[in-house]
C-alpha positions in Angstrom: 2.7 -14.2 11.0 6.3 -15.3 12.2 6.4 -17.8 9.1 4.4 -15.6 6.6 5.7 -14.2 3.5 4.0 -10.9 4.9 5.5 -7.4 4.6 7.3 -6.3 7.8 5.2 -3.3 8.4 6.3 0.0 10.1 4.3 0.6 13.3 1.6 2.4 12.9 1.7 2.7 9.0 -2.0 2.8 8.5 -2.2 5.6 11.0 0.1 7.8 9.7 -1.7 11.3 8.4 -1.0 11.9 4.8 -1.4 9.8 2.1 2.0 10.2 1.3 3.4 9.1 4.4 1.6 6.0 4.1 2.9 5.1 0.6 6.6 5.8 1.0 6.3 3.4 4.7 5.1 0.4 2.2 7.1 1.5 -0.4 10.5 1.3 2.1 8.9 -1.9 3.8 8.3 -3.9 0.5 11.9 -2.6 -0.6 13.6 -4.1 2.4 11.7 -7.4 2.4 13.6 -10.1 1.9 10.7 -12.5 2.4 7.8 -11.3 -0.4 7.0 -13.7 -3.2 6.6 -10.9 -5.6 7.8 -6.8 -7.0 7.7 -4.3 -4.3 5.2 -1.9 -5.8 2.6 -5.9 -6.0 3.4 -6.7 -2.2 3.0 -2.9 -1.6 -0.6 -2.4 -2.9 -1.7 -6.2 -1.8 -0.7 -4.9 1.9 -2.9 -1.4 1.2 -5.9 -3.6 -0.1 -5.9 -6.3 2.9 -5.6 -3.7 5.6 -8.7 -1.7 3.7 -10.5 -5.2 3.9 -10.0 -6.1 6.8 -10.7 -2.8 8.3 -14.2 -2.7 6.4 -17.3 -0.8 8.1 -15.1 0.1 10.9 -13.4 2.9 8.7 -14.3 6.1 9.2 -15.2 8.0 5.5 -12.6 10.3 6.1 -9.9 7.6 7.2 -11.0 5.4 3.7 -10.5 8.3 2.0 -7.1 8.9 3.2 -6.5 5.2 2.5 -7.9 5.2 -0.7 -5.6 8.2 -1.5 -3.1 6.3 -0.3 -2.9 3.5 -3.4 -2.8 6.7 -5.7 0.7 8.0 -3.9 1.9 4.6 -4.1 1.5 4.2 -8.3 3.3 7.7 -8.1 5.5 6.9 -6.1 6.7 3.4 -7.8 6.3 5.3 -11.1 3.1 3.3 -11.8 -0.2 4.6 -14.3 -2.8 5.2 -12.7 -6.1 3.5 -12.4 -7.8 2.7 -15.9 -3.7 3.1 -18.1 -3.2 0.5 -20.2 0.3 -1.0 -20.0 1.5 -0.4 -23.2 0.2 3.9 -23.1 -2.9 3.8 -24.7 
Protein backbone atom coordinates (compact mmCIF):
# COMPACT_ATOMS: atom_id res chain seq x y z
CA UNK A 1 0.00 0.00 0.00
CA UNK A 2 3.10 2.38 0.62
CA UNK A 3 3.56 2.45 -3.28
CA UNK A 4 -0.17 2.22 -4.39
CA UNK A 5 -2.09 4.79 -6.19
CA UNK A 6 -4.66 4.15 -3.34
CA UNK A 7 -6.71 6.83 -1.60
CA UNK A 8 -5.31 7.92 1.79
CA UNK A 9 -8.29 7.10 3.75
CA UNK A 10 -9.49 8.78 7.02
CA UNK A 11 -9.40 6.28 9.92
CA UNK A 12 -12.25 4.78 10.46
CA UNK A 13 -14.14 5.99 7.35
CA UNK A 14 -16.18 2.98 6.77
CA UNK A 15 -17.31 3.10 10.40
CA UNK A 16 -18.50 6.29 10.57
CA UNK A 17 -22.58 6.42 11.26
CA UNK A 18 -24.33 8.27 8.58
CA UNK A 19 -24.13 7.84 5.15
CA UNK A 20 -23.23 11.32 4.86
CA UNK A 21 -20.38 11.22 6.93
CA UNK A 22 -18.97 8.61 4.93
CA UNK A 23 -19.30 10.38 1.55
CA UNK A 24 -17.88 13.81 2.42
CA UNK A 25 -14.54 11.56 4.29
CA UNK A 26 -13.93 10.07 0.51
CA UNK A 27 -15.03 12.97 -1.05
CA UNK A 28 -12.14 15.24 1.13
CA UNK A 29 -9.75 12.13 0.78
CA UNK A 30 -9.94 11.84 -3.07
CA UNK A 31 -9.78 15.79 -3.19
CA UNK A 32 -6.40 15.88 -1.34
CA UNK A 33 -4.89 12.94 -3.14
CA UNK A 34 -2.16 13.79 -4.92
CA UNK A 35 -1.52 10.16 -5.96
CA UNK A 36 -5.00 8.87 -7.78
CA UNK A 37 -4.84 8.07 -11.48
CA UNK A 38 -8.28 9.39 -12.05
CA UNK A 39 -11.46 12.39 -10.99
CA UNK A 40 -12.15 12.46 -7.39
CA UNK A 41 -15.78 11.56 -7.50
CA UNK A 42 -14.08 7.89 -9.85
CA UNK A 43 -11.39 7.24 -7.08
CA UNK A 44 -14.12 8.09 -4.53
CA UNK A 45 -16.75 5.47 -5.53
CA UNK A 46 -13.91 2.76 -6.70
CA UNK A 47 -12.76 3.04 -2.84
CA UNK A 48 -16.73 2.66 -1.62
CA UNK A 49 -17.10 -0.43 -4.04
CA UNK A 50 -13.69 -2.34 -3.03
CA UNK A 51 -14.29 -1.88 0.75
CA UNK A 52 -18.08 -3.29 0.03
CA UNK A 53 -16.24 -6.23 -1.74
CA UNK A 54 -13.98 -7.00 0.26
CA UNK A 55 -16.10 -6.79 3.27
CA UNK A 56 -18.71 -9.31 1.53
CA UNK A 57 -20.80 -11.82 3.85
CA UNK A 58 -19.18 -10.35 6.74
CA UNK A 59 -21.51 -7.15 6.51
CA UNK A 60 -24.16 -6.87 8.59
CA UNK A 61 -27.69 -5.93 6.49
CA UNK A 62 -27.91 -2.89 8.33
CA UNK A 63 -24.09 -1.86 7.90
CA UNK A 64 -24.54 -2.65 3.74
CA UNK A 65 -27.30 -0.63 3.95
CA UNK A 66 -25.63 2.20 5.34
CA UNK A 67 -22.89 1.53 2.84
CA UNK A 68 -25.00 1.25 0.08
CA UNK A 69 -26.58 4.66 1.10
CA UNK A 70 -23.37 5.79 1.20
CA UNK A 71 -22.61 5.83 -2.88
CA UNK A 72 -25.93 7.73 -3.11
CA UNK A 73 -24.54 10.74 -0.77
CA UNK A 74 -21.51 10.61 -2.66
CA UNK A 75 -23.26 11.35 -6.50
CA UNK A 76 -25.05 14.18 -4.37
CA UNK A 77 -22.45 15.23 -2.97
CA UNK A 78 -20.04 15.47 -6.19
CA UNK A 79 -23.15 16.74 -8.04
CA UNK A 80 -23.43 13.37 -9.84
CA UNK A 81 -27.12 11.70 -11.38
CA UNK A 82 -28.08 9.10 -9.87
CA UNK A 83 -28.20 5.47 -10.63
CA UNK A 84 -29.95 4.71 -14.09
CA UNK A 85 -29.37 9.09 -15.56
CA UNK A 86 -28.13 9.14 -18.70
CA UNK A 87 -25.25 11.68 -19.14
CA UNK A 88 -26.56 13.82 -21.53
CA UNK A 89 -30.40 14.30 -19.11
CA UNK A 90 -32.54 11.95 -20.71
Amino acid sequence: MQTSDALDLEHGVFTKRTPREIALSLKRSAEASHRRKSEPFRSAMSMLNFHINRAGKSLTPERRRVLDRAKQELRAVFHRPGEGAHRDGR
